[in-house]
C-alpha positions in Angstrom: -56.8 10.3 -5.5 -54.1 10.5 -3.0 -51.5 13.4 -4.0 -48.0 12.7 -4.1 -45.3 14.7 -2.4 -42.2 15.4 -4.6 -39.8 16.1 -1.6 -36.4 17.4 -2.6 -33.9 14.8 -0.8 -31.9 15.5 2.6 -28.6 16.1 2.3 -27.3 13.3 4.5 -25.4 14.9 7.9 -22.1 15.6 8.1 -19.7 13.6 10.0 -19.1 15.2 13.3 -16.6 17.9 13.4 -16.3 18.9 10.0 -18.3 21.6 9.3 -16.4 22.7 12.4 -13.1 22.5 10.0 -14.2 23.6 7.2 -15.4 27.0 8.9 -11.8 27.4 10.8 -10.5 26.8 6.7 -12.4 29.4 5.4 -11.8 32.1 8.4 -7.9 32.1 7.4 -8.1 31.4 4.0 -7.2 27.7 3.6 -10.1 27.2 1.3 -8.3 25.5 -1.3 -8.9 21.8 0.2 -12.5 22.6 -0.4 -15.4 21.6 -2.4 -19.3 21.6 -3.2 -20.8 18.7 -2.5 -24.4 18.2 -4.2 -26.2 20.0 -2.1 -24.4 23.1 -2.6 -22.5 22.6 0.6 -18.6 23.4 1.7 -16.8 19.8 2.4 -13.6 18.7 3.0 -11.9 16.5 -0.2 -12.2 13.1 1.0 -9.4 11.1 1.0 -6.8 13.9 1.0 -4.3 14.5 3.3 -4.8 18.3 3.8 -8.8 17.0 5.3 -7.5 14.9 7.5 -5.3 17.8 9.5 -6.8 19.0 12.1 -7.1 23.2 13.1 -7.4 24.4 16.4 -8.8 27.5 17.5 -7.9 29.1 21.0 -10.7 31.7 22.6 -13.4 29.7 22.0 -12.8 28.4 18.5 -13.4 31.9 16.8 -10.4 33.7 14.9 -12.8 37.1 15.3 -12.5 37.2 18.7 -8.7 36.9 18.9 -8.5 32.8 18.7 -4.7 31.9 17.5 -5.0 28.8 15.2 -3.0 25.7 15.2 -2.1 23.2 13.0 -2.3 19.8 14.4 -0.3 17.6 12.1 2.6 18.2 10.6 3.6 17.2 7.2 5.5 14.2 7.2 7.4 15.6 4.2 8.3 18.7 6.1 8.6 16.6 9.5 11.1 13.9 8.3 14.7 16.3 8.4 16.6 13.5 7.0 15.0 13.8 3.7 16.5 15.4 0.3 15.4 18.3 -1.5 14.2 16.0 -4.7 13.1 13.3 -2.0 10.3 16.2 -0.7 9.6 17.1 -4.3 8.5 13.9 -5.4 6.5 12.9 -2.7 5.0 16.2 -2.6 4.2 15.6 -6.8 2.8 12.2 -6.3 0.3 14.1 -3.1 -0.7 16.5 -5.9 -1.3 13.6 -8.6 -3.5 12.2 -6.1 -4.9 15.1 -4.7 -5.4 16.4 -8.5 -7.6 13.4 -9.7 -9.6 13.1 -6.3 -10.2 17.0 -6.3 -12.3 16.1 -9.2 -14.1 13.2 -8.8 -12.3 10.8 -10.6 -15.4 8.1 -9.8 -17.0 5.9 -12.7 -19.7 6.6 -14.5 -23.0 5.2 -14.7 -24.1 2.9 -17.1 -26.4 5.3 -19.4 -23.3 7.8 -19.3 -21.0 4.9 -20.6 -23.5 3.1 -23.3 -24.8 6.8 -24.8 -21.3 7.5 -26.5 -23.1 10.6 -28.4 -24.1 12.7 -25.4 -21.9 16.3 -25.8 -19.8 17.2 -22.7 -20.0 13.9 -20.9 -17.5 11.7 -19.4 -14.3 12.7 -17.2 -12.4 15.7 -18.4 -8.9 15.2 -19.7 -6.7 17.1 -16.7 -8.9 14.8 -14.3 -7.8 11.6 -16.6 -4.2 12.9 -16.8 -4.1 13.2 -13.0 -5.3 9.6 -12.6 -2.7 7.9 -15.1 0.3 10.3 -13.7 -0.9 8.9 -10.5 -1.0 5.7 -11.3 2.1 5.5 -13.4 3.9 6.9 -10.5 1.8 4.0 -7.9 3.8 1.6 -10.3 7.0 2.7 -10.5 7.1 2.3 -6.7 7.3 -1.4 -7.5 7.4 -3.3 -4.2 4.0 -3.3 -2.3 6.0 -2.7 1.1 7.7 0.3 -0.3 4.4 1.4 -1.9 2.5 1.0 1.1 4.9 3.0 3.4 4.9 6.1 0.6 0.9 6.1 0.4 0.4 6.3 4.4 3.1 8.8 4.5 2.1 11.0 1.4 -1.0 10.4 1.2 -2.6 9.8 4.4 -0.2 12.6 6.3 0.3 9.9 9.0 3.7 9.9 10.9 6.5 7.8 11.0 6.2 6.7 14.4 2.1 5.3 13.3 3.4 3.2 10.6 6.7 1.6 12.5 3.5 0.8 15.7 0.9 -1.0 13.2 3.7 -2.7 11.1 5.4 -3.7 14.4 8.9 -2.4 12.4 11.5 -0.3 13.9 10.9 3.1 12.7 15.1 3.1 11.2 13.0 0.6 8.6 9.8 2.6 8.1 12.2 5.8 7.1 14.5 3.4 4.8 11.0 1.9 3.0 10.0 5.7 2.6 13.5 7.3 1.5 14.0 4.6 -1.5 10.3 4.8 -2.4 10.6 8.5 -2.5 13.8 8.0 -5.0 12.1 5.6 -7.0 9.3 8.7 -7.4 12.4 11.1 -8.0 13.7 9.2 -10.7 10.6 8.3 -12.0 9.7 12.3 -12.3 13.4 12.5 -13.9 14.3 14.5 -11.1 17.4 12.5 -10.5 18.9 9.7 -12.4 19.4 5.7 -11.6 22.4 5.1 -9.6 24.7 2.8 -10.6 24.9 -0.6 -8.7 
């Protein structure tokens, strides 16, 4: 009788470049956009503006041997100069929301998980749940999917003004205007500032 093999499963491969970035992360100290994946290993958090930035090493890509590191993208929050103090603050709140709940894992569950209701320490923890609904709370008080749309790529996705105005085929005087009243909606939302009058 044929013995059977228990091998352990292969973590599947990276995608190319990132262990790359999360090594430059961890030589100056911008761990905190990382995680364990199953296998034990250091990964970017999908979906998360901070993994998509890109760090550049000079000197051969080492920090040891002198390399100066750069910062590819730049915040749109930071980037956009024309923006208000409470404008910043609520984008940057809905970001950590966002960032909060996906840090996590808010994913489903599996089926036995949701049909045994008696299993101890199962299910999503409550700051993970809380994350979610202030994130989705905040999604809906946006309230027009244009003006949502133009706060997610900007807050969410890191990408620039200039992207969004070229794929929507808008001037980028509209793309800022979408962003600046989404971000008040947020602001107001948050109670950062009241409702104007109007």
């Amino acid at each position: 009788m044929p013995r059977k093999s228990s091998k352990k499963p292969q973590p599947p491969k990276l995608p190319k470049g990132e262990a790359e970035q999360v090594r430059i992360r961890r030589e100056v100290g911008h761990d905190f956009a990382l995680k364990q994946d199953a296998f034990g290993r250091q990964r970017l958090t999908a979906g998360t503006a901070e993994a998509r930035r890109v760090y550049e090493v000079s000197n051969g890509g080492y920090t040891s041997t002198g390399g100066i590191v750069r910062l590819r993208n730049v915040d749109p929050l930071v980037g956009i100069t024309s923006l208000t103090r409470q404008q910043r603050e609520a984008g940057q709140r809905f970001r950590d929301d966002f960032e909060r709940a996906a840090r996590h894992g808010l994913q489903p569950q599996s089926w036995s998980e949701r049909v045994d209701a008696s299993r101890m320490g199962g299910g999503v923890p409550d700051r993970v749940l809380s994350a979610g609904r202030a994130h989705a709370h905040a999604a809906a008080a946006l309230a027009h999917w244009d003006v949502a749309e133009v706060v997610r790529k900007t807050c969410l996705e890191g990408q620039s003004v200039k992207a969004i105005a070229e794929r929507s085929g808008e001037g980028r005087d509209v793309v800022v205007k979408l962003l600046k009243v989404g971000l008040d909606l947020l602001a107001v939302h948050y109670g950062m500032m009241g409702r104007k009058a109007g």
